[in-house]
FILOSE-677574 format. One line per 2 residues: number of its first residue (from 1); for each residue x, y, z of C-alpha. Coordinates in steps of 0.2 Angstrom, whole numbers, plus 5000, padded with zeros to 4 digits. Example, Ala and Ser with C-alpha at 12.3 -4.5 7.8 and 13.67 -1.06 7.14 Angstrom:
// residues 2
1> 5062:4978:5039; 5068:4995:5036 $
***
This chain:
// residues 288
1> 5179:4681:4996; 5170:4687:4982 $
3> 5152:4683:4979; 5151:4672:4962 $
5> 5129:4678:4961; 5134:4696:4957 $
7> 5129:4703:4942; 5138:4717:4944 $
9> 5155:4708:4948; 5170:4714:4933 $
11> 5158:4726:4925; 5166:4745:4924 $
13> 5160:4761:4929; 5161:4777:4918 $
15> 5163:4793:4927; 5148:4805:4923 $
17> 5154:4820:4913; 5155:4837:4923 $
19> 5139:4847:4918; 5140:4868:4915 $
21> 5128:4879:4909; 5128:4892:4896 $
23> 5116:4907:4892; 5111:4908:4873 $
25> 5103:4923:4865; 5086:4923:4873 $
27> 5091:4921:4890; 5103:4935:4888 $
29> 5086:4945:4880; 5077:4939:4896 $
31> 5090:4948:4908; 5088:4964:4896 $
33> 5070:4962:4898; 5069:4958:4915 $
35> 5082:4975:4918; 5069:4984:4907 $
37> 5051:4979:4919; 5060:4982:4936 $
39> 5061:4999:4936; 5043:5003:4929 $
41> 5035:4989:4943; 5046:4997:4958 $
43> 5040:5016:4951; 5022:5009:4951 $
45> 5025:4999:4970; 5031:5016:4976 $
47> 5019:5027:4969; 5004:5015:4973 $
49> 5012:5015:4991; 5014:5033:4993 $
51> 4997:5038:4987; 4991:5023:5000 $
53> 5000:5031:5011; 4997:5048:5009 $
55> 4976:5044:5010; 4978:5037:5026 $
57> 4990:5049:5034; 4986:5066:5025 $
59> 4968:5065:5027; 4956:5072:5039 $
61> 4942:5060:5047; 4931:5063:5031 $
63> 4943:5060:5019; 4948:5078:5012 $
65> 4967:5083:5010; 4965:5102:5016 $
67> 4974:5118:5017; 4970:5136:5025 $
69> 4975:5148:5013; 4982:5167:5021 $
71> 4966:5178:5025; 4958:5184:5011 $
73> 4952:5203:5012; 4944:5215:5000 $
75> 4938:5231:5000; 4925:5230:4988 $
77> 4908:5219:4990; 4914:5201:4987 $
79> 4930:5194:4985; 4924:5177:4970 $
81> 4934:5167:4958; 4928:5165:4942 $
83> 4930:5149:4930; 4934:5136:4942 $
85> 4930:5123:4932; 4931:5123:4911 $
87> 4920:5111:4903; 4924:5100:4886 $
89> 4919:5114:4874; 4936:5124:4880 $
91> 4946:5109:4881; 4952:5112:4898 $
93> 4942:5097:4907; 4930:5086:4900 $
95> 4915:5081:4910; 4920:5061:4908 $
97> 4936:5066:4920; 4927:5074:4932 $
99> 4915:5061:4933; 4929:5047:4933 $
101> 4937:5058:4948; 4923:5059:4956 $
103> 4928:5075:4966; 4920:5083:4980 $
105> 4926:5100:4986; 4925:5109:5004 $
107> 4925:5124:5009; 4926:5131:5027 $
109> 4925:5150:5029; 4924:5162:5043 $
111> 4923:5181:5047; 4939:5189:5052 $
113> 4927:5198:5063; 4919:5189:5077 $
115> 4901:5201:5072; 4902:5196:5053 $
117> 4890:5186:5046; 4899:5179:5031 $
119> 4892:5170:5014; 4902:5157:5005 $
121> 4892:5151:4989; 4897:5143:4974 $
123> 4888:5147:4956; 4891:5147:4937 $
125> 4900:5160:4932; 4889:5167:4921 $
127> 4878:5171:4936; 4889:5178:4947 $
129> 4896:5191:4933; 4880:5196:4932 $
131> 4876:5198:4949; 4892:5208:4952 $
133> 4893:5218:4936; 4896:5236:4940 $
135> 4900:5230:4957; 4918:5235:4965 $
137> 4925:5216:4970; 4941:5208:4970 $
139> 4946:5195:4960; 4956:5180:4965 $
141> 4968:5175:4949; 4981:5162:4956 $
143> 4987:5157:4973; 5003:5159:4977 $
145> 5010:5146:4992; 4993:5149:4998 $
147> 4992:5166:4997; 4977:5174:4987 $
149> 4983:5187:4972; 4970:5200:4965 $
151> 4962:5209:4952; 4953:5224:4959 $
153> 4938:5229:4949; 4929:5244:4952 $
155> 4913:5249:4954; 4898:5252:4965 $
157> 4900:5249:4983; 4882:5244:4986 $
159> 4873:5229:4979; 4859:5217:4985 $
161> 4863:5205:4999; 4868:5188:4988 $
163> 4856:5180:5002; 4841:5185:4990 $
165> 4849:5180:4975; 4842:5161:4970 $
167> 4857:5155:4957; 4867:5149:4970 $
169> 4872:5129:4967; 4875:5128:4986 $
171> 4878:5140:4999; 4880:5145:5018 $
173> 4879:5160:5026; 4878:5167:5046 $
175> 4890:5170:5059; 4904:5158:5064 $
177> 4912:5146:5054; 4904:5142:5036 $
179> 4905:5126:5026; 4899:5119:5009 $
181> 4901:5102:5001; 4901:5102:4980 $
183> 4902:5091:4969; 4914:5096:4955 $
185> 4906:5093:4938; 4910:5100:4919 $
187> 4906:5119:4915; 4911:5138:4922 $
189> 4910:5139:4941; 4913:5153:4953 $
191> 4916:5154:4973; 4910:5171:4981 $
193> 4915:5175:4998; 4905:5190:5005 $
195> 4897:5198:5020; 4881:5192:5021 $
197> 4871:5209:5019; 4882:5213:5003 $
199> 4893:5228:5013; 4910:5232:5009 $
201> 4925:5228:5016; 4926:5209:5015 $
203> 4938:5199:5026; 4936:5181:5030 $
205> 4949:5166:5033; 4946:5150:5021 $
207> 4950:5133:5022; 4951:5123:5006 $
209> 4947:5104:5007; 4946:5092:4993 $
211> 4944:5074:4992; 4943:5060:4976 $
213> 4934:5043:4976; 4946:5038:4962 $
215> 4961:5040:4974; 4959:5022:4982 $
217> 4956:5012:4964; 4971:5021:4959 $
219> 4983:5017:4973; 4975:4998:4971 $
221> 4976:4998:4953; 4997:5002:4953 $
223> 5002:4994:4967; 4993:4977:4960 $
225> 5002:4979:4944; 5017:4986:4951 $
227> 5020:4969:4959; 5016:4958:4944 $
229> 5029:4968:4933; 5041:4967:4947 $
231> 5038:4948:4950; 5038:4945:4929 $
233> 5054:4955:4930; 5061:4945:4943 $
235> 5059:4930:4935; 5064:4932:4918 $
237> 5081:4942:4927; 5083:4924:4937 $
239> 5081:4914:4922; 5094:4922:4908 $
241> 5105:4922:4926; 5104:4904:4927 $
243> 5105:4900:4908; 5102:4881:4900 $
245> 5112:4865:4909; 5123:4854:4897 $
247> 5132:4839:4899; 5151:4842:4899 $
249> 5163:4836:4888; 5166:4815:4894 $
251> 5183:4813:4903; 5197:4803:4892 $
253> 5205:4787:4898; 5188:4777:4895 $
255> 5180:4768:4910; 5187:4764:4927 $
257> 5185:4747:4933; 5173:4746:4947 $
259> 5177:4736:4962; 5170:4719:4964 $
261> 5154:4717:4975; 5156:4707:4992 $
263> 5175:4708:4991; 5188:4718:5004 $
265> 5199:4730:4992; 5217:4725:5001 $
267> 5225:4740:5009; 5240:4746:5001 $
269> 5258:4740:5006; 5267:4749:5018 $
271> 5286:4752:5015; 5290:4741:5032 $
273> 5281:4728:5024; 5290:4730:5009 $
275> 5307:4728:5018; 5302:4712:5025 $
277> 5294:4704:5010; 5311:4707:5001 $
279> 5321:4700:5017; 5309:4686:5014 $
281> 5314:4682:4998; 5333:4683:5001 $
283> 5334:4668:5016; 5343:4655:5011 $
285> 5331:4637:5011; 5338:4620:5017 $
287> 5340:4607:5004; 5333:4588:5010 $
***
């Protein structure tokens, strides 16, 4: 029985339009775009992790990455490297850098001989060519896998103990192990290794240590950045994926008549059924 109260009763249903989605111009510009950041954010993720990484693991307990270079030996007076650092008026570092580094160096030495008493110093050049001038020394021009290769100079054999001499940034001398702390900054520096009474035949094992306070900020700096490229990259990949949703086309045939409400749709006829309805209609009917 149908309910004669319903609005809804006889009205049609249209059948909603499928929907599909399409990709114009700019989303296929965002996917180039998005292609374009991931690599440069991932770069920056890994590099940002690996110098976390490498800070924490390669360290020692004071913060220095070190290495022992192969026992340098000379048989002059001193064994010294000259120009260490180049200031701004050479080009080769400007002061700002080293100050934006902020760069400690370390050095550890020891006499190869358990009687030496062994000096380590650091200076500016200019001083220390003075000091050894006409002196027989030994150069250091480049390390090679961490072995020391020199230019011999000679010269005298005799000079005065670098103990006496008061040009020295920072320095350490006596038996055992020797260590100085320096802070890198702009202009011509020199390291002099030498036995401590300034006699010939110099041979000492070093141990070079160096650690920046820039390295922290910087691992920070890429991996913070590193993720927000690679989450912008992400996104704008996502978005030209997924493109703009539009109706589809509306289906033909018009709208489809909706059941009324309240009413019992009547099953469909069966083909027994439809066998004895035709029976039905064929028996004869009594007249009278």
């Amino acid at each position: 029985m149908t309910n004669a109260l319903d609005p809804t009763l006889g009205q049609t249903v249209a059948p909603t339009p499928p929907t599909h989605r399409t990709r114009s111009a700019g989303h296929i510009a965002a996917i180039v775009i998005g292609c374009l950041m991931l690599l440069p954010g991932l770069g920056m993720l890994a590099g940002g992790g690996a110098i976390a990484i490498a800070q924490a693991v390669a360290t020692d307990d004071d913060g220095y990455f070190s290495f022992t270079i192969e026992r340098v030996e000379s048989d002059g007076v001193a064994i010294a490297t000259t120009h260490l650092w180049l200031d701004d008026i050479e080009g080769d570092a400007s002061p700002w850098v080293l100050d934006w580094l902020d760069l400690d160096v370390r050095l550890r030495v020891e006499g190869a001989r358990s009687t030496d008493d062994v000096f380590v110093g650091i200076a500016r050049s200019a001083d220390v060519e003075d000091y050894l001038d006409g002196a027989a020394y030994s150069e250091v021009v480049e390390l090679d896998n961490r072995v020391a290769r020199y230019r011999d100079l000679a010269g005298s054999v005799s000079i005065a103990p670098p103990v006496d001499q008061g040009f020295w940034t920072v320095s350490s001398t006596g038996g055992g192990e020797q260590e100085i702390e320096w802070e890198a900054r702009g202009g011509r520096w020199s390291v002099v290794v030498m036995n401590a009474d300034g006699s010939t035949d110099v041979a000492a094992d070093v141990e070079i240590g160096a650690k920046s306070g820039a390295v922290t900020p910087v691992a920070v700096m890429l991996l913070v950045i590193g993720g927000a490229v690679t989450a912008a990259a992400i996104a704008l990949i996502v978005v030209g994926a997924r493109g703009r949703k539009e109706p589809g086309t509306p289906v033909p045939g018009g709208p489809v008549p909706s059941a009324p409400v309240g009413t019992t749709p009547l099953p469909a006829p069966t083909p027994d059924a439809a066998v004895q309805l035709d029976q039905d209609d064929r028996r004869p009917t009594s007249v009278g």
